[in-house]
C-alpha positions as CSV (number, residue, x, y, z in Angstrom):
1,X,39.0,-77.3,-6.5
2,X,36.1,-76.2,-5.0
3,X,34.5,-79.5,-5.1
4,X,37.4,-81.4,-3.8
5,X,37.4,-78.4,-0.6
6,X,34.0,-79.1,0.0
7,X,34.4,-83.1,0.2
8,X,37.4,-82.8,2.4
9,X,35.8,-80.8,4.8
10,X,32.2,-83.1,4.6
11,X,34.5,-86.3,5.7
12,X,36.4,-84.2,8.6
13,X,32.9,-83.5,9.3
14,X,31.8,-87.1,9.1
15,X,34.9,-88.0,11.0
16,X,34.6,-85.1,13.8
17,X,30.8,-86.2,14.4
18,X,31.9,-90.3,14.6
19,X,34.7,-89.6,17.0
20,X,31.9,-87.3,19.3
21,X,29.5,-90.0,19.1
22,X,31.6,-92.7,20.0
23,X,33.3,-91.0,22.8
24,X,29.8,-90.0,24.0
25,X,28.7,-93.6,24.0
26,X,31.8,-94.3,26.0
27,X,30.1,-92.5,29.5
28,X,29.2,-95.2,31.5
29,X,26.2,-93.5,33.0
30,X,23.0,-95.1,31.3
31,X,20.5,-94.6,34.0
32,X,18.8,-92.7,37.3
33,X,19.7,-93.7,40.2
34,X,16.1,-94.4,41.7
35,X,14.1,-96.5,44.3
36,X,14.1,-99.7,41.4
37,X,17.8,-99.3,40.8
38,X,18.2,-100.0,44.6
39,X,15.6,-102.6,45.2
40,X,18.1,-105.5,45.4
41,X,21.0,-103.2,46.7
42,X,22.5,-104.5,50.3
43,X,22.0,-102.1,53.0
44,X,19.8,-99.6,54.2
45,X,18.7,-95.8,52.8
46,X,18.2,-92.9,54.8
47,X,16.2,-89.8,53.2
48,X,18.7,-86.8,54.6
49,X,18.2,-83.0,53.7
50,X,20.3,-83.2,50.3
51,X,18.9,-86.4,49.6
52,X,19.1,-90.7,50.0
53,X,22.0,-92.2,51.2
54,X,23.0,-95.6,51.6
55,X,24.1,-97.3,54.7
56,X,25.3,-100.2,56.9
57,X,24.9,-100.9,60.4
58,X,25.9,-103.6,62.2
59,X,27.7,-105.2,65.0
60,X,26.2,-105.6,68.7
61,X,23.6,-103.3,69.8
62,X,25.8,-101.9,72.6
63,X,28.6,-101.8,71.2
64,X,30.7,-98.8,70.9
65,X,30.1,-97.3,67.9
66,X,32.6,-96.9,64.7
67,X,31.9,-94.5,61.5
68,X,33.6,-95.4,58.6
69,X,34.1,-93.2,55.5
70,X,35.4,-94.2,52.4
71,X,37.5,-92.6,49.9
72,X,37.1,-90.5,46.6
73,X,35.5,-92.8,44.7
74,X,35.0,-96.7,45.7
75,X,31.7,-96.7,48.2
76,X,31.8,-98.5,51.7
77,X,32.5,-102.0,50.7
78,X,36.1,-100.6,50.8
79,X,35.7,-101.0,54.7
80,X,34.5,-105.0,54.5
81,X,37.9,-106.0,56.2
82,X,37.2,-103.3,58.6
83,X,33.6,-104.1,59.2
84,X,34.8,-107.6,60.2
85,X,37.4,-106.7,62.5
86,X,35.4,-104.2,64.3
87,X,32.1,-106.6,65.0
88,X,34.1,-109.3,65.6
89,X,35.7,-107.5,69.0
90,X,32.5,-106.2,69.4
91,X,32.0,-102.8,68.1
92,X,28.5,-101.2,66.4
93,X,29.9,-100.4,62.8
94,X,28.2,-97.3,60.7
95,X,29.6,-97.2,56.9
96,X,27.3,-94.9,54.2
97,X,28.3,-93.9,50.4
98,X,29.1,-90.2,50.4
99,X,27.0,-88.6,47.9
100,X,27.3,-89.1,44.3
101,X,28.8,-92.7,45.0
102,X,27.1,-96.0,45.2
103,X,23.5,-96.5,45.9
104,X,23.8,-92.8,47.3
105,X,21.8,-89.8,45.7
106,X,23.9,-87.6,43.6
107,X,22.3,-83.9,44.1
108,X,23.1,-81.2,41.6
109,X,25.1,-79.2,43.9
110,X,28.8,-78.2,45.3
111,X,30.5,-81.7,46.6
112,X,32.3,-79.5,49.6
113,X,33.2,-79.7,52.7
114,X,30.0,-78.7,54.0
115,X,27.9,-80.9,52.2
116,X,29.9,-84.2,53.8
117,X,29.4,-82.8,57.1
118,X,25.6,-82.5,56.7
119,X,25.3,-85.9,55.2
120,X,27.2,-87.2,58.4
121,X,25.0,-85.0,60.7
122,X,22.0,-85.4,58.9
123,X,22.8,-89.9,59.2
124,X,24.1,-89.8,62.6
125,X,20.6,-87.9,63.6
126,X,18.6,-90.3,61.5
127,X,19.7,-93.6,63.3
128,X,19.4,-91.1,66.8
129,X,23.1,-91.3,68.0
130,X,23.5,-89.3,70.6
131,X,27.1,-90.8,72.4
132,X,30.5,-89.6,70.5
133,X,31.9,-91.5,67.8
134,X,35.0,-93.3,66.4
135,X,35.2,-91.6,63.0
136,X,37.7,-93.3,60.6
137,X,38.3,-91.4,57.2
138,X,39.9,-93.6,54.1
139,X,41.9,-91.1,51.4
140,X,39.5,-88.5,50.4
141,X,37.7,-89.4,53.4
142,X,40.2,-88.3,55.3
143,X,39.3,-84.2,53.7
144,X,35.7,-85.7,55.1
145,X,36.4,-86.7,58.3
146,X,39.3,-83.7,59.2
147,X,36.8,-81.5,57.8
148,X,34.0,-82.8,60.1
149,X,36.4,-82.9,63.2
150,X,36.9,-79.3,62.9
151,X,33.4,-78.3,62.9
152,X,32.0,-81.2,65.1
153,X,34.7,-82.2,67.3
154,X,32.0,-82.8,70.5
155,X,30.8,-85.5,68.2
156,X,33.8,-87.7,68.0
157,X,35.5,-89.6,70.4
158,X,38.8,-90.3,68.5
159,X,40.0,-89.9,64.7
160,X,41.4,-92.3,62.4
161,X,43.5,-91.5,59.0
162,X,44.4,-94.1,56.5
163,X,46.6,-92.8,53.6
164,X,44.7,-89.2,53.8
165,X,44.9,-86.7,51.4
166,X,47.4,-84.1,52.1
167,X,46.5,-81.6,49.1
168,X,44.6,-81.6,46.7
169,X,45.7,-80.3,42.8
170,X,43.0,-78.6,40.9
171,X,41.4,-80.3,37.5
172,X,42.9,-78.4,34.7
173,X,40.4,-75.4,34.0
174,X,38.9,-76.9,31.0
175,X,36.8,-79.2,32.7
176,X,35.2,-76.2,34.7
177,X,33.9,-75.0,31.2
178,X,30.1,-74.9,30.9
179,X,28.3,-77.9,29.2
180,X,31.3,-78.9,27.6
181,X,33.8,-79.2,30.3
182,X,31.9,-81.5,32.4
183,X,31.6,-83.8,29.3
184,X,35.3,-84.1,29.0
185,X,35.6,-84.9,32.0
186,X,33.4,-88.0,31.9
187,X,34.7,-88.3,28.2
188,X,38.4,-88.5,29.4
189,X,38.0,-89.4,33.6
190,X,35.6,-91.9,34.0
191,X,35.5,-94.8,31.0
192,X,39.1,-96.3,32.4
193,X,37.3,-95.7,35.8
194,X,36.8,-99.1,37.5
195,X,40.1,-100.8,36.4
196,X,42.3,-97.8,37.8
197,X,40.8,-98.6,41.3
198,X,43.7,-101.9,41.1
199,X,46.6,-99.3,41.3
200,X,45.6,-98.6,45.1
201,X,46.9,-102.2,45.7
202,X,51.0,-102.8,45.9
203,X,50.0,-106.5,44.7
204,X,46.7,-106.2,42.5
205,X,46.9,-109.5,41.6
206,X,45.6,-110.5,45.0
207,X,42.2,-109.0,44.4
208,X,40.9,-110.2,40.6
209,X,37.4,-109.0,40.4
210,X,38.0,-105.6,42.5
211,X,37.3,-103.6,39.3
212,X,34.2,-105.5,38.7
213,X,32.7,-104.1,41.7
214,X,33.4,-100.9,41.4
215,X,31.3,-100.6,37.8
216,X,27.9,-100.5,39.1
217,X,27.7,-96.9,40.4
218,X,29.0,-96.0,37.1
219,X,26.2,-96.3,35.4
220,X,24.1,-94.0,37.5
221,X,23.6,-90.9,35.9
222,X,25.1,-87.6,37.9
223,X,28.4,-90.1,39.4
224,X,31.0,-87.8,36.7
225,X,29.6,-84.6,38.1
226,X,30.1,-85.4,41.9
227,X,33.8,-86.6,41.2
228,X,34.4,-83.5,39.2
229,X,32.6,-81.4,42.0
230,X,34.7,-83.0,44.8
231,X,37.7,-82.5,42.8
232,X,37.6,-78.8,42.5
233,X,36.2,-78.3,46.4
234,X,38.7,-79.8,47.6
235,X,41.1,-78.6,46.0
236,X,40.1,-75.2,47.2
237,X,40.9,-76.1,51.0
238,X,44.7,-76.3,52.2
239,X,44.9,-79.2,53.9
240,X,47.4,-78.1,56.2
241,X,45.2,-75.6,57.4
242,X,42.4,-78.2,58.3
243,X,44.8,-80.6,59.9
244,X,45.8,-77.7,62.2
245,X,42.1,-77.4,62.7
246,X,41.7,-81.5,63.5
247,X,45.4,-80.7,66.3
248,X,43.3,-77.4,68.1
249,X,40.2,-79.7,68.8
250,X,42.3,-82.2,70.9
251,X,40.3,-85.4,69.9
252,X,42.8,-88.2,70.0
253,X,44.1,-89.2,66.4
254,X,46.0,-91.9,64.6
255,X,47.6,-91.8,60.7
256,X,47.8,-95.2,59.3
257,X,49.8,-95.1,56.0
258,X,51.1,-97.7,53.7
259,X,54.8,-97.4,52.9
260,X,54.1,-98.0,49.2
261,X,51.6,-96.0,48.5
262,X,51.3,-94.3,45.3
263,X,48.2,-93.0,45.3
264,X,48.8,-90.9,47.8
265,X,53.2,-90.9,48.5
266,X,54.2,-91.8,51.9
267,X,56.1,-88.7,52.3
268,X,53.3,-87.0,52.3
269,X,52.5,-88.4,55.5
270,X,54.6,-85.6,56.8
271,X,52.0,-83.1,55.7
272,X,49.6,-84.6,58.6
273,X,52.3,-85.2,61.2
274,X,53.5,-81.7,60.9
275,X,49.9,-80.6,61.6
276,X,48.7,-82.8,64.2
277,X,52.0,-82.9,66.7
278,X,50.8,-85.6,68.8
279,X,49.4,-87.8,66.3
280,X,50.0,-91.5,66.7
281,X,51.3,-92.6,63.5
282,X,51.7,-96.1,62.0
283,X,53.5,-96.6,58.7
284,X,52.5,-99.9,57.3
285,X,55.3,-102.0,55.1
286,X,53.9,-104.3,52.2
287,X,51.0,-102.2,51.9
288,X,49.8,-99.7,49.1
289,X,46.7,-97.2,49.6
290,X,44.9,-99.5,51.2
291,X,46.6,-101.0,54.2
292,X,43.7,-101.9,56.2
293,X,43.5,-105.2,53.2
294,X,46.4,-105.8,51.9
295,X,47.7,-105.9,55.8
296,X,44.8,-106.5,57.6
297,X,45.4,-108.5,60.6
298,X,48.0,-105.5,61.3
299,X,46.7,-102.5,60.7
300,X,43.2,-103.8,62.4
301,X,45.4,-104.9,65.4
302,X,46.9,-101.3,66.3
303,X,43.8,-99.9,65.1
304,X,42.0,-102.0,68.0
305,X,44.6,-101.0,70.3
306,X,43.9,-97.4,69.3
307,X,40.2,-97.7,70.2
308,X,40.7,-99.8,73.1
309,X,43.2,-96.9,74.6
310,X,40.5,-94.3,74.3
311,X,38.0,-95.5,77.0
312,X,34.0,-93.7,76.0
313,X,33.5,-90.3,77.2
């Protein structure tokens, strides 16, 4: 019996140690993200105070200048609709990987609040701007770009939401567990990663490929940790709270939300409205997440209006 207790338990072992091993080799992250990992990257890097990040700017010289910032996890070629729009009516367009996305460092630290508005200070000092911005804030960007506005409102010259989020739920407390909650979470969170990304669209079919460029980052050592990091600082921050922040600052704002958005519901878009009174708000039909694609020449329309309303301080 003894025998037959001790062979049981050496396959559940055997079995255990398989299932750990393969789930291990399921974490997509392979490799540092270093100076050779970017060499044929598109772009430009800046080396800011909590480390490199990655960056686009373009459009005219003198133009008036745009900041875009993309959401939780999909870097700034979210914005390539956007980017087009904006240089083709003559705007200077700024869009940079937050840190711990795309060609963007990913320091060992707290992904809060603060650290976003550094990176954007720290970028915005780099490249010398000195004139106020239009800062535009994508989903989780839009914790980025309220939070910023409240701190640095002399900085902006209007605000732009597009499907922000309005709260935040906590990861469940096993993944705060040392050692082995974080590899849970990239165990559990991040294999099926890249193909989630095609349940922001209302008609995915439109856009074969979009998972394909999201995998990349993935493979860059440190990219688990900074989604798992954002996730629990934000969480921490009542939205509402910050939105009243954005209202008290009086910068002129818009909310831009698709009407099928379930990524983030459309009722939701009450949370912002209720904060901000005067907000102007757009709700955008036929559109998921991300309205400014799947409805382009719309959204970038009343988005150019917005702009256009709000003459340069």
């Amino acid at each position: 019996m003894r025998r037959l207790l001790r062979r049981v338990i050496q396959v559940l072992v055997v079995l255990v140690s398989a299932d750990i091993a393969y789930a291990t080799w399921s974490i997509p992250e392979r490799t540092t993200l270093d100076a050779a990992a970017r060499a044929g990257a598109p772009g430009k890097f800046a080396t800011l105070s909590a480390g490199v990040t990655h960056y686009e700017i373009s459009g005219p010289d003198s133009g008036r200048l745009a900041v875009l910032v993309h959401g939780f996890s999909v870097p700034y070629y979210i914005w390539d609709s956007t980017v087009v729009a904006l240089t083709g009516a003559g705007y200077r367009v700024l869009r940079y990987d937050l840190y711990g996305r795309g060609y963007s460092d990913r320091p060992d630290v707290a992904y809060s609040g603060a650290l976003f508005d550094q990176q954007l200070d720290d970028l915005l000092d780099s490249l010398h701007v000195t004139t106020p911005v239009d800062l535009v804030g994508l989903s989780f960007g839009g914790f980025v770009t309220a939070h910023y506005a409240a701190g640095h409102a002399a900085r902006l010259r209007t605000l732009t939401f597009v499907d922000p989020v309005a709260g935040s739920p906590a990861p469940p407390s096993i993944f705060r567990w040392p050692v082995l909650g974080l590899w849970l979470w990239n165990v559990t969170q991040l294999p099926g990663k890249a193909e989630s990304q095609t349940g922001d669209f209302l008609h995915p079919e439109h856009y074969p490929g979009w998972a394909d460029k999201y995998r990349p980052q993935m493979r860059y050592k440190g990219f688990g940790r900074a989604l798992l990091s954002s996730a629990t600082e934000a969480s921490r921050v009542p939205m509402d709270t910050i939105y009243g922040a954005v209202a008290k600052t009086g910068v002129p704002t818009m909310l831009i939300w698709g009407k099928q958005d379930q990524t983030v519901p459309f009722p939701l878009s009450d949370v912002v409205r209720r904060a901000i009174p005067a907000i102007e708000f757009v709700p955008v039909d036929s559109a998921g997440h991300l309205p400014h694609i799947e409805q382009s020449r719309t959204v970038h329309a009343r988005f150019l209006a917005f702009l256009g309303a709000h003459a340069a301080k």
